[in-house]
C-alpha angles and dihedrals in degrees: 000000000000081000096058091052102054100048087040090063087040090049092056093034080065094045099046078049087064106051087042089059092047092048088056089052103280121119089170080066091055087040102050096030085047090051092035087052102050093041089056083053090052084051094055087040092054094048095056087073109021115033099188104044084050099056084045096059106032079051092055087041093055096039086055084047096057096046089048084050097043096052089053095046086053093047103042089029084211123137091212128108098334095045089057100040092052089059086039082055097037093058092045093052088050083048092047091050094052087050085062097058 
């Protein structure tokens, strides 16, 4: 239960990225946040009937994630927002391995 919730919260924190991001000029941000986002909710939706294949997955989403994060954060050299989402990412992925345990 305590697992829904979080990645529910990180599934529409993506999303609300997103939509941020567009609403400063970047459709790539509504793009990315929108897909990032629904693929976190596959990834609930897988776990509710098969534990193992969904950590997995949430665990290879949010490891993409954190690369994704990391190599913005080196080229703009700006905290914000890629600085922050890679620790937000970073956190879920721990999360998601322990899920797998």
């Amino acid at each position: 239960m305590t697992a829904g919730i979080i990645l529910t919260v990180w599934g529409l924190l993506l999303i609300l990225g997103g939509f941020l991001g567009f609403k400063k000029g970047s459709k790539v941000s509504l793009i990315a946040g929108a897909s990032c986002g629904i693929l976190v909710f596959l990834g609930i939706w897988i776990l509710s009937f098969a534990p193992k294949p969904g950590w997995v997955f949430l665990s290879c989403l949010n490891f993409l994630l954190s690369l994704n994060f990391l190599s913005r954060l080196l080229k703009t050299k700006k905290f914000m927002p890629s600085g922050m989402l890679l620790i937000l990412t970073l956190a879920v992925l721990i999360f998601c391995l322990a899920g797998l345990k």
